[in-house]
N, C-alpha and C positions, 0 to 999 in steps of 0.2 A: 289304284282306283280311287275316284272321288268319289265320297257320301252323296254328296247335291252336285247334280250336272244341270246347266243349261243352256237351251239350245236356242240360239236366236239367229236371224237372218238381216235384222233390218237396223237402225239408228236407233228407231223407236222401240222394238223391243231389248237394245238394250239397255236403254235408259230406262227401262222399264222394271230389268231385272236388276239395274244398280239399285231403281227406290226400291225394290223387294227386299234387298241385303240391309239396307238401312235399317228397315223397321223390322227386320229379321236377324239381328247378330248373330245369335244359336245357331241357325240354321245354316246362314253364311260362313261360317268358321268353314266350314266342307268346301264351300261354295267352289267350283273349278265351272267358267264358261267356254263352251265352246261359239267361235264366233262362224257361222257359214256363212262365208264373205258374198256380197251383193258384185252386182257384175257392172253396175255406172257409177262413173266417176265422184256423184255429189254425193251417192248413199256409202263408198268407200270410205272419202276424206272426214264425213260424219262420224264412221265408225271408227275410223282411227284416233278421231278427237277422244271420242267418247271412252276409249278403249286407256289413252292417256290416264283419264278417271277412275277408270277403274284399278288402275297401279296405282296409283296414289291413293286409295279406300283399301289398298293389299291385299285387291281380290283376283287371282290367277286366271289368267284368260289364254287363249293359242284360237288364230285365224283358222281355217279349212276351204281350200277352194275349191268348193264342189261341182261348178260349174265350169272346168276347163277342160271338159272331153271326156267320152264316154268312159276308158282305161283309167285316167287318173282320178273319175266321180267312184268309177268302183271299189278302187284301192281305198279311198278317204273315208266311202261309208262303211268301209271293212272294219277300218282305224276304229271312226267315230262309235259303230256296231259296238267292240270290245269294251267301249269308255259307258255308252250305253246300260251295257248287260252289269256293270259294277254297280252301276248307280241306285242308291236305293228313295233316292228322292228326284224327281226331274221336275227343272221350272222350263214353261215351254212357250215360247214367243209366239208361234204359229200353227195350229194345228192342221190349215188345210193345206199346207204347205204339201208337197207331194216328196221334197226330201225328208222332213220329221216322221211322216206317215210310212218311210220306208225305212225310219229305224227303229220305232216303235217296238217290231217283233221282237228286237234283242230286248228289250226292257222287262226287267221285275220288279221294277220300282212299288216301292209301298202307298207310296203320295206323290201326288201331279198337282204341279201349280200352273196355272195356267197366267201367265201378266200378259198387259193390255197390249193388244197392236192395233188401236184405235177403235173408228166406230168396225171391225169388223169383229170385236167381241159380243154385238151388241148378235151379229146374226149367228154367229157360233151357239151362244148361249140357247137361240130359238132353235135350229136346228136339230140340235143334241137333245131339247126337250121335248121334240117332236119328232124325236128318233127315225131324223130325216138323214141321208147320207149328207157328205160337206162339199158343199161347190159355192164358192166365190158369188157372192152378189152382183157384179159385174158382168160376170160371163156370161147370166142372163136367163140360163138354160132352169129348168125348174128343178130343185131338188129330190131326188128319189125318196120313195118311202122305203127302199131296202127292206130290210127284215124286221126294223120297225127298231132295233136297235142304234141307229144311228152309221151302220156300214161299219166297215171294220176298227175306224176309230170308236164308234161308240161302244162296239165291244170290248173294244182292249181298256176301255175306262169301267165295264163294266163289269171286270174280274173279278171272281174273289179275293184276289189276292192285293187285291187296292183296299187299301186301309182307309187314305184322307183326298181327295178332290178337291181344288179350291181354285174361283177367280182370285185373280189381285187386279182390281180392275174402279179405275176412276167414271166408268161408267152403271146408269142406272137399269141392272138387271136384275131378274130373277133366278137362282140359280137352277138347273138343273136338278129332279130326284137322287138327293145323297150327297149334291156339292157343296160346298161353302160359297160366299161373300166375303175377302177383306176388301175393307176400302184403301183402294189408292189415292191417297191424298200429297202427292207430291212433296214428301218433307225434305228429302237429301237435296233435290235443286232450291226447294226455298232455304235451305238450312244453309246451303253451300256457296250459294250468287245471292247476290245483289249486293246495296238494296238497288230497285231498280230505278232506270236513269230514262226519264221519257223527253223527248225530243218533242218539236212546235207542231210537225205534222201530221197526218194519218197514215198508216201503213196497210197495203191491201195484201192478203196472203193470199197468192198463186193456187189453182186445183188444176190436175189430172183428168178433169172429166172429159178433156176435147183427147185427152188420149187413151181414154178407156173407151172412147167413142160414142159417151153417157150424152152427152151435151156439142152440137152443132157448133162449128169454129167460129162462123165467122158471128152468129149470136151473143157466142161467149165475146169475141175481141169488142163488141159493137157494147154488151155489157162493160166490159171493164172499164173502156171509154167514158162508160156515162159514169159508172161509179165514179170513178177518177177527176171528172170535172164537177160533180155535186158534192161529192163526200172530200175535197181539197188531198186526196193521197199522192202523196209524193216518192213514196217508196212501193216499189211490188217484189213481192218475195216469193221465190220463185221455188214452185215446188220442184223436188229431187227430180220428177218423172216427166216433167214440163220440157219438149221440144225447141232446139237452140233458135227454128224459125219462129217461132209463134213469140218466143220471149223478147226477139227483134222487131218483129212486129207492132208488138205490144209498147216496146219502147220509142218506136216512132210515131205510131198514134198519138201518145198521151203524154210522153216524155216523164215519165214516172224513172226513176233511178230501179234499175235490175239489181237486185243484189240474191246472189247465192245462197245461205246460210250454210255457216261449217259447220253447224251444231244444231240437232233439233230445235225445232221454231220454242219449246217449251225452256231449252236452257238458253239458247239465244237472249230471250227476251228479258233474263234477268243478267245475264251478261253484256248486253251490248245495250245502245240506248234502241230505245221502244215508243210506236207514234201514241199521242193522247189517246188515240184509237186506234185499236186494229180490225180490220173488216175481212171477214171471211164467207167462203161459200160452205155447205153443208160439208163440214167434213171433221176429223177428231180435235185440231184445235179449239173448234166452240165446244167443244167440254173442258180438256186440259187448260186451256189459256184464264179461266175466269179464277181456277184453282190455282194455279201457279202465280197470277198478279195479282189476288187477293189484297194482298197489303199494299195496292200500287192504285193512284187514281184513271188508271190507263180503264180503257172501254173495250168491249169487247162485243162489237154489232155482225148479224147475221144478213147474208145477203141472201133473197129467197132468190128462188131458181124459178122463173116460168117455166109452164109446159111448153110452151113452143119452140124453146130452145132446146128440148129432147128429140136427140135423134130419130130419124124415121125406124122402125124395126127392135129399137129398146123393148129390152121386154119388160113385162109390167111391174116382174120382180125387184128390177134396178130401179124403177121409178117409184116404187113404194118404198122401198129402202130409204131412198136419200130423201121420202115425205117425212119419217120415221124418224129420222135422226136429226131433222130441225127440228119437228116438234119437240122432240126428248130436249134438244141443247137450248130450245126458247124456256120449256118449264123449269128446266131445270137450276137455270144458272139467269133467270131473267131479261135473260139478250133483249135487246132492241134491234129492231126486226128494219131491214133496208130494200121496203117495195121493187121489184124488177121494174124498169124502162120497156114499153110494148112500141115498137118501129117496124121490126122485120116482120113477113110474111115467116107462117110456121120451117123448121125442117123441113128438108126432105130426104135428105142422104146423109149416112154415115159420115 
C-alpha cells in the first residue's frame, strides 16, 4: 500500500500532480500515481509523454483502463478500491469525475489535495462553498442545493476524520470553510525546460467550445479566420478534444499550420519553439501560460467571445462561467484583450 495515492485522468492533471511532488518532496517520497487512462488518442500520447517524466523524477506510476467495458471497469475499480482504502493521503485531479467519486467510499485518507484541472477548479471551489452538489459547467443544467453539504462529495470532505484539505491550484480562488490555498506556481516545468525558444509568428490555441456545443461552428470557424488574418497567426494548436473536420476546415480557410501538441500546451511551450504571441479564447492556458513564460518576452492576448456566437439553448450557467474566467485571466495576469469581429447574424442551433 502507498502513503500518498493519485488519481488523475487527464495530461493536465498530471502535470499538475508532478508540480505538486516537486514542491512536495516529503510528501512524494510515498507518492504512487494512478493514471485512468483517457480514451482519445491526443490525451493518451500526452500522458504517455508525461508519464516518461515522471520515471525520470522516480515517481511510480501504473495506467488503469477504466473505460473498456462494463466487467473490466469493475474489476479495475475493485483494484483501484483496495489501493484507495491504504492511502492515507489522496492527491486528486478531478473531483466531478464520476469514476473518482465512485472511489471515494473506500477512502480514509486523512488529507485530500486537490491540483488543478484548469478553469474547472475555479467552479469546484464555488460549488463546494455553496454546498451545491457537482455538475460540470458545460452540461448546463443548474446545480442542486442537495443537503446543503455539497452531495456526497462534499460530505466525504466533510468527515471527521479529514484532518487537511488543500487546493494546489495556479488559480485565484477562495478556499472553501476549513480548506487551504497552495499556490501553484509552475516551478518543475520552468525548472526543467527551457529556456524558451520563440519563433517570428503568432500562435493561436484551439478551444472545444464548438464541441461542448458552448459556441456556434461556423461563428467560431468565421472568428478564427479573422483572428488569423489580423493577429498574422501562422500556427493553430489544436485542442486534444478538437474534431479532425473542423481542424481541416480550419486549415483550408486560413492556411494556419495544424499542429497536435504531445505534451501540454504549458510544457510544450518551454520545449518547443513558441510564437511572440500566443492567442487564446477563455479557457485555463490564460492563467497557466503567463506563469510558465514569465521569464520569456512571448505575449500572452485573450480573445473575447461574443454573445452571438453562444449557441441557441446555452444555459446561462456556461455563459457566465466563461464571463468569469476572462475576467479573472485579464486581472489577473494583465492580458491584452482581442475585441470579437461582429459579421454573422446571432446563433441559432446547437
Amino acid at each position: 500500500m502507498t502513503e500518498t495515492l493519485a488519481l488523475v485522468e487527464s495530461p493536465a492533471q498530471l502535470l499538475n500532480v508532478l508540480e505538486w511532488a516537486h514542491v512536495h518532496p516529503g510528501e512524494a517520497s510515498s507518492l504512487g500515481i494512478a493514471v485512468l487512462q483517457p480514451t482519445d488518442r491526443h490525451s493518451r500520447e500526452q500522458v504517455r509523454r508525461l508519464c516518461r517524466f515522471a520515471s525520470q523524477a522516480r515517481l511510480v506510476w501504473r495506467r488503469y483502463e477504466v473505460r473498456s467495458g462494463a466487467v473490466s471497469r469493475a474489476h479495475t475499480l475493485l483494484r483501484l478500491g483496495r489501493s484507495v482504502s491504504g492511502a492515507q493521503r489522496l492527491v486528486i485531479g478531478d473531483l466531478f469525475s464520476r469514476t473518482v467519486q465512485a472511489l471515494l467510499p473506500f477512502s480514509k485518507a486523512r488529507e485530500v489535495v486537490v491540483v488543478d484541472d484548469g478553469t474547472a477548479t475555479t467552479e469546484l471551489v464555488t460549488l463546494l462553498t455553496q454546498g451545491q452538489s457537482l455538475s460540470r459547467w458545460h452540461q448546463g443544467e443548474a446545480p442542486r442545493k442537495s443537503d446543503g453539504k455539497g452531495g456526497s462529495v462534499g460530505r466525504w470532505l466533510s468527515r471527521d476524520t479529514l484532518e487537511r484539505f488543500a487546493f494546489f491550484t495556479c488559480m485565484p480562488v477562495s478556499p472553501p470553510p476549513g480548506a487551504l490555498v497552495v499556490p501553484n506556481e509552475y516551478r518543475w516545468t520552468r525548472e526543467a525546460f527551457g529556456p524558451v525558444r520563440v519563433h517570428g509568428g503568432a500562435d493561436l490555441a484551439g478551444s472545444s467550445l464548438v464541441e461542448t456545443g458552448i459556441i456556434d461552428r461556423q461563428h467560431y470557424l468565421e472568428a478564427i479566420g479573422w483572428i488569423a488574418r489580423s493577429r498574422g497567426a501562422q500556427r493553430y494548436l489544436a485542442h486534444r478534444r478538437e474534431s479532425p473536420e473542423k481542424l481541416r476546415e480550419i486549415a483550408a480557410r486560413t492556411g494556419m499550420e495544424i499542429l497536435h501538441p504531445e505534451l501540454p500546451m504549458e510544457v510544450m511551450a518551454r520545449v518547443e519553439p513558441i510564437g511572440h504571441t500566443v492567442l487564446t479564447f477563455a479557457s485555463t492556458i490564460a492563467y497557466t501560460l503567463p506563469i510558465v513564460l514569465q521569464d520569456s518576452p512571448v505575449r500572452v492576448e485573450l480573445c473575447e467571445i461574443d454573445d452571438t456566437w453562444i449557441t441557441e439553448g446555452t444555459a446561462a450557467r456556461s455563459v457566465d462561467f466563461l464571463r468569469k474566467i476572462s475576467t479573472l485571466a485579464v486581472d489577473r495576469h494583465g492580458l491584452a484583450k482581442v475585441p470579437p469581429q461582429r459579421s454573422l447574424p446571432p446563433a441559432r442551433n446547437a
